[in-house]
N, C-alpha and C positions, 0 to 999 in steps of 0.2 A: 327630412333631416336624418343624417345619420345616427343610430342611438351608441356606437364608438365615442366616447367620451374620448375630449380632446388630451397633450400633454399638458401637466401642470408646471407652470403657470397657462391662463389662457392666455393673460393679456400680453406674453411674450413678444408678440410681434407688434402689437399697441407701442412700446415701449423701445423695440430694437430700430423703428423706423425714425426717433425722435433725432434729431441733431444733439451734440453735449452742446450743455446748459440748458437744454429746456425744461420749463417748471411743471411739476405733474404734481399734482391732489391725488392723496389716496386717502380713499374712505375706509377708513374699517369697522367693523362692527363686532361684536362680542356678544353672543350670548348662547342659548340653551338648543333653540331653533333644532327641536325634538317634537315634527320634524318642521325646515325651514317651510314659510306658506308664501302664499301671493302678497303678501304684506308686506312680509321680510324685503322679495326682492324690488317691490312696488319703492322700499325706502330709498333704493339707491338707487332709483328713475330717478327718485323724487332730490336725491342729492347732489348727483351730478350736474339734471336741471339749474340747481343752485349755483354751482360752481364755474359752467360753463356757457349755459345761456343767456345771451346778451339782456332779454326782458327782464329773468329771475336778477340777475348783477348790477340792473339799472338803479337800484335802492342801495346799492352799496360800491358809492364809485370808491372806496378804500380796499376792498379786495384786488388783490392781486392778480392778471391775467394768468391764467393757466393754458399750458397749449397742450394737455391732455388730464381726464381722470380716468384712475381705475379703483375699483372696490374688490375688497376683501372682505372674508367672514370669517370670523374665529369662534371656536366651538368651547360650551363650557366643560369642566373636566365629568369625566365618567362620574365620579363619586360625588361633583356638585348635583348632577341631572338624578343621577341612581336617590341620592337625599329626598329630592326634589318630589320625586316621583311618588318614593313609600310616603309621605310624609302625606300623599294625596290619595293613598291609598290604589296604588298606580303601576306599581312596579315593575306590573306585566308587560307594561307598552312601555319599556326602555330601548332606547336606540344609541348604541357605541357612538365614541366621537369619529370613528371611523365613519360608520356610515351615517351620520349624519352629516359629515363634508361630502360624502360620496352623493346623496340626495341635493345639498346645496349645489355641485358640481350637474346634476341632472336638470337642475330645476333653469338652471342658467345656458344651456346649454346652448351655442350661437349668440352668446353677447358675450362679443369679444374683450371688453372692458372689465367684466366681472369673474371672482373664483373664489373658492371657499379652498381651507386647507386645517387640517386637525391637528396641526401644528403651527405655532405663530410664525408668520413669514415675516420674513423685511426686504423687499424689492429693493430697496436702497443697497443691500450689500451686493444687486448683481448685479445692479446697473448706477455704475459709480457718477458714472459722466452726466446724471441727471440732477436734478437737484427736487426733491420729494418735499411736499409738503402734508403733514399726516393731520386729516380731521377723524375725532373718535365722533362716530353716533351712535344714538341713544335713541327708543324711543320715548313718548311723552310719558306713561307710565313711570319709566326707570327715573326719568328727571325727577318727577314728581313726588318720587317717593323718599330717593336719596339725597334730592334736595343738590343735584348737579352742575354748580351756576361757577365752577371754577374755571376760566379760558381768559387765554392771553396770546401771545407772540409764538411761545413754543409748545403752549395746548391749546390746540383750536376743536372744538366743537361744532357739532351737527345736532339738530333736535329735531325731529318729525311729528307733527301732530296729529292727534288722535281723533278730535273733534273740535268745534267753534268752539265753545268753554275752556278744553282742555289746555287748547293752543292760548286764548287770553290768559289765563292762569299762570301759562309758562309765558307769557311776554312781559305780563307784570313782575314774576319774579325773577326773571334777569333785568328788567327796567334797575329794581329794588338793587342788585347786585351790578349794577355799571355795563351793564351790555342793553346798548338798546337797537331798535329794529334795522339799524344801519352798519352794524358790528360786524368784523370782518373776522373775526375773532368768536363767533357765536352765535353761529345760522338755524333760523328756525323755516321750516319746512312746512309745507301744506300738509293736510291730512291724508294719509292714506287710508283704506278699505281694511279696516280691524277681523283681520282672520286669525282666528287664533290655535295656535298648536294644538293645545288642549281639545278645543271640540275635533281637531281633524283626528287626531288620534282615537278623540271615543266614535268618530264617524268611520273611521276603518275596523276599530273592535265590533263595532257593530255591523259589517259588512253593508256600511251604507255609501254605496260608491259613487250616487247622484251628490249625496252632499259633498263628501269628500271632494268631490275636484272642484267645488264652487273654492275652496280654499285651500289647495295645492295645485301643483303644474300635474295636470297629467301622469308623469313619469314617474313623480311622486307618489302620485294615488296609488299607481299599480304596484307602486314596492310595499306601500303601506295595507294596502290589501293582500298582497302574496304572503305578511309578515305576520299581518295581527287578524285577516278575515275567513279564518279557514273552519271555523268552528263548523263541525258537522253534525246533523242530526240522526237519527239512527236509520233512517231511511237512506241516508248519504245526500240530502240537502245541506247547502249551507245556512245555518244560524242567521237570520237578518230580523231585524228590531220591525215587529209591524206583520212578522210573516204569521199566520194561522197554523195550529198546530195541535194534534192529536195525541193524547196519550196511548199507548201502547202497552202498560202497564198501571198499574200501580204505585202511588209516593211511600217509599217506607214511613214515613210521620204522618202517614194519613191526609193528604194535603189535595191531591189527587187520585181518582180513579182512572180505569181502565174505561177507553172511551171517550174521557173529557175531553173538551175541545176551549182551546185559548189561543193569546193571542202573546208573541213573544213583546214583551215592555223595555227590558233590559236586555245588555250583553256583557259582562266581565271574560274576558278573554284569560283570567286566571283560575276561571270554575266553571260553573254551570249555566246555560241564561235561566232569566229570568220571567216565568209567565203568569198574564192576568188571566189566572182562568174562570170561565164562564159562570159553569156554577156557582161555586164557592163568590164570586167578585173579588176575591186577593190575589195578591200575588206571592209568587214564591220562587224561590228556584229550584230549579226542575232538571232533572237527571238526562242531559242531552241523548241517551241512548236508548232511552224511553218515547223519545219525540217524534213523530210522523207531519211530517208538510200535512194540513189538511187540502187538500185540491179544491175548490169550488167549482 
């Protein structure tokens, strides 16, 4: 595959081959996806599935035929995610809304149907001759929290489940609020595989590249390591959570000696890691340019 990111939109020629009046579903999605994982994009298998496969549509002969979908991702703003972040004590793994469409855009890359853009699009206004029909999704989480049961004619909904609980949870409270499991108007989804930003981000601050790709694309991992896993130790190793590691000095507060030998526990990518060192059995953070890989 070429790693030339396509033009945007992708799904341009999805869209230019339609005849006028044909009906297209677009998904879109809204959130942080800082940065997007296999989850994110796993939801809009999992939505489209919905909207256009004859099995998932057999539960709900009141949907509408669609003769194409395409997906969209919309990014939350800089100062929502920057909030977000300090608030978690996080700041250092901040990622622009730029390049966080620009990862969404990697992570998709070769599904022609899907694109991510760091500004809100409306296909509708380039392709007039179509007639769009917009589902917002969510995932289970977000329903669940803000309590999301509002869809009708001209808001239609997507909801993706998180687990067997999670999903009954959400079918009881749309049952509660008039959408039940035949609503055309308020599609509930299988579960998808719960990867979460959060651990992929502290899995690239930590320069841990095996986990990281269990829950980004590839192309993603390598940007999130080129970004956030550089941390060097004074030998010019890189920083990994797990690595063994020699003093070379001295801790000014006394915490380590010259000699000690530990084992890195932690990584904050806005200081110093973190080591359980042997002797003592605490841990501490430790002057990255005091550190030596120990070799075995």
């Amino acid at each position: 595959m070429s790693s030339t990111l396509p033009p945007f939109p992708t799904f341009a020629a999805e869209l230019d081959r339609l005849p006028a009046g044909s009906k297209v579903a677009c998904v879109r999605l809204l959130g942080s996806l800082c940065p997007v994982t296999l989850g994110h994009v796993a939801m809009f298998h999992e939505a489209r599935k919905l909207l256009i496969d004859p099995a998932a549509r057999a539960s709900r002969p009141s949907l509408e035929q669609f003769d194409a979908v395409i997906g969209i991702a919309h990014f939350n703003s800089d100062g929502h995610v920057a909030h977000k972040l300090k608030s978690l004590g996080q700041e250092a793994q901040f990622i622009s809304s730029s390049d966080r469409a620009h990862l969404f855009r990697l992570a998709t890359m070769g599904t022609s149907w899907l694109d991510g853009s760091a500004s809100f699009y409306k296909p509708q206004s380039a392709w007039k001759k179509l007639q769009f029909t917009v589902f917002t999704m969510n995932g289970a989480d977000d329903v669940l929290k803000y309590h999301k049961t509002a869809a009708g004619p001209s808001t239609r909904m997507i909801v993706i489940g998180r687990d067997d609980s999670t999903t009954e949870t959400i079918l009881s409270m749309l049952a509660r609020a008039g959408h039940g499991p035949d609503s055309p108007y308020y599609l509930v989804g299988q579960q998808v595989a719960d990867t979460s930003s959060t651990r992929a981000r502290g899995a690239a601050v930590a320069g841990s590249a095996e986990v990281l790709r269990t829950l980004v694309d590839p192309a993603v991992a390598d940007w999130m390591l080129s970004r956030f896993g550089n941390m060097v130790l004074g030998d010019g190793t890189r920083a990994a959570v797990g690595l063994s590691v020699v003093a070379t000095g001295k801790s000014a507060f006394g915490n380590y000696d010259r000699g000690d030998t530990g084992v890195i526990s932690r990584i904050n990518h806005a200081a110093d890691p973190v080591v359980h060192w042997d002797r003592t059995g605490k841990e501490h953070q430790s002057t990255r340019s005091r550190l030596f890989h120990k070799k075995t």
